[in-house]
C-alpha positions as CSV (number, residue, x, y, z in Angstrom):
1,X,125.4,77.2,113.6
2,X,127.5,79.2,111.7
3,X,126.5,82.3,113.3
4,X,127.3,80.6,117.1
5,X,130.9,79.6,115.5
6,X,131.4,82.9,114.5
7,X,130.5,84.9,117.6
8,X,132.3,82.3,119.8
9,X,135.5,82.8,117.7
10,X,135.2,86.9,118.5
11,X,133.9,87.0,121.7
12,X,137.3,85.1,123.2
13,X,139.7,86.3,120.8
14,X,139.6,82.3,120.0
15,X,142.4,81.6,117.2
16,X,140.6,79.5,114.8
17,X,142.5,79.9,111.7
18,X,139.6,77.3,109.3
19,X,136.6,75.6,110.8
20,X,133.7,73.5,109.5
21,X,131.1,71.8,111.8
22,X,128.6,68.8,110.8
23,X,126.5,66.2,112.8
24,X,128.2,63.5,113.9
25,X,125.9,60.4,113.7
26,X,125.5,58.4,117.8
27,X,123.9,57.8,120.8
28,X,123.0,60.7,120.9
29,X,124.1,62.5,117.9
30,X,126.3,65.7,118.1
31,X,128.0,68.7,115.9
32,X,131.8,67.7,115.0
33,X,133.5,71.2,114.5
34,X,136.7,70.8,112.1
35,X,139.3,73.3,113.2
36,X,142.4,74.2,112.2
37,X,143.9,76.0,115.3
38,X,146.4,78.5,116.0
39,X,149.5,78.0,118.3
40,X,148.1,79.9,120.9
41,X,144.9,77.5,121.3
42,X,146.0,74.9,124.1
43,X,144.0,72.3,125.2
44,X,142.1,74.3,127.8
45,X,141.6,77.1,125.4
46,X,139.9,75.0,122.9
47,X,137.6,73.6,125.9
48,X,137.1,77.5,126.4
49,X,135.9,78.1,122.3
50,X,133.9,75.1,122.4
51,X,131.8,76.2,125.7
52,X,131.3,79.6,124.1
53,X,129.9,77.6,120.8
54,X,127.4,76.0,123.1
55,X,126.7,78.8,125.0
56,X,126.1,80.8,121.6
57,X,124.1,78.0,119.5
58,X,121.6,77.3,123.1
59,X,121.2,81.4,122.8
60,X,120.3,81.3,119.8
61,X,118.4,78.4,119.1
62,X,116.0,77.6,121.2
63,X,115.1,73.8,119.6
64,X,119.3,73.3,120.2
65,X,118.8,74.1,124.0
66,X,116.1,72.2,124.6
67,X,117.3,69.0,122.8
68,X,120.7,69.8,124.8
69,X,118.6,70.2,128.3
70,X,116.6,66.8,127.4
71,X,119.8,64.8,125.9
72,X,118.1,64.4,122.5
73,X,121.7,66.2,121.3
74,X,125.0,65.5,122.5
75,X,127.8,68.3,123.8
76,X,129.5,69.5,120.8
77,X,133.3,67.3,120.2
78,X,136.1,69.8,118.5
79,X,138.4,67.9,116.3
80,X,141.6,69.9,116.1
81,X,143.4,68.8,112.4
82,X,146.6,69.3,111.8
83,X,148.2,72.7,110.1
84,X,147.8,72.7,106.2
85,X,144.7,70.7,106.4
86,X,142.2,72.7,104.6
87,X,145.1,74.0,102.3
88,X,145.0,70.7,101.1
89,X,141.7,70.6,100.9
90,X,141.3,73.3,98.8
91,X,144.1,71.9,96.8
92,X,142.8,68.6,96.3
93,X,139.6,69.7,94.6
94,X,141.2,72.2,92.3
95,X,143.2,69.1,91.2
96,X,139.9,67.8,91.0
97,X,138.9,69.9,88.0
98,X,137.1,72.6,90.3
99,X,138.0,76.7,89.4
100,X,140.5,77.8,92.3
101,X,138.4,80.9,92.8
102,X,135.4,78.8,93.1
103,X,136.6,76.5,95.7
104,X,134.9,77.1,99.1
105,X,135.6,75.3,102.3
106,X,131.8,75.4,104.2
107,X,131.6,76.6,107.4
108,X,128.5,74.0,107.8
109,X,128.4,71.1,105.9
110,X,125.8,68.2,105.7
111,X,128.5,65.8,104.0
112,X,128.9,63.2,106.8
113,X,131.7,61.6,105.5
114,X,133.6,65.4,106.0
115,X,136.8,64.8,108.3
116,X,136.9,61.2,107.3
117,X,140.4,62.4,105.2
118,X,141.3,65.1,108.5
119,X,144.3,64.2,110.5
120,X,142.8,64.7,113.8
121,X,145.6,65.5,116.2
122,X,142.9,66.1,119.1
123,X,139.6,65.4,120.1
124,X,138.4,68.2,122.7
125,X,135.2,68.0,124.8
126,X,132.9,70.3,127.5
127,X,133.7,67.5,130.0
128,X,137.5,66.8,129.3
């Protein structure tokens, strides 16, 4: 997954500034990808990263693709969150106690409960 991010992110010159995806739990489920988004990314440019994360995950994940193809997985949402939010983020567990150099953001996480705290400004998907 965080392989597909990455090459979808250089392959369109995509300005994702932070991004983290997890499963979002439905009928059927899907990957949530948490971005924080640079000015340039409109509405249709978005729609244009998250086609290309598709794209990249189906090539390189044949299980993806095929539970894509029979609807056993849902098209990917993007959530764009508002500027600062994984500053605060990071913030928020160093006043937690944790090292600042050790604080890490994941790129992947299996926490469900991750943007539950994310002001979500945008909700972008394949379809519109």
């Amino acid at each position: 997954v965080t392989g597909a991010l990455l090459e979808a992110v250089e392959s369109g010159g995509h300005d994702v500034q932070h991004f983290t995806a997890c499963v979002q739990w439905g009928e059927p489920p899907r990957y949530a990808l948490y971005a924080e988004l640079g000015d340039s990314m409109t509405t249709e440019r978005s729609r244009e990263f998250l086609r290309a994360f598709d794209r990249s995950l189906s090539e390189q994940n044949i299980e993806y693709e095929a539970k894509r193809e029979s609807t056993r997985l849902g098209a990917p949402v993007l959530k764009r969150v508002a500027p600062g939010s994984y500053q605060a983020l990071r913030q928020k567990r160093v006043a937690e106690g944790a090292p600042e150099s050790q604080v890490k953001i994941p790129q992947l996480s299996t926490d469900m409960e991750f943007g539950a705290g994310l002001e979500v400004l945008e909700e972008v998907t394949l379809d519109g």
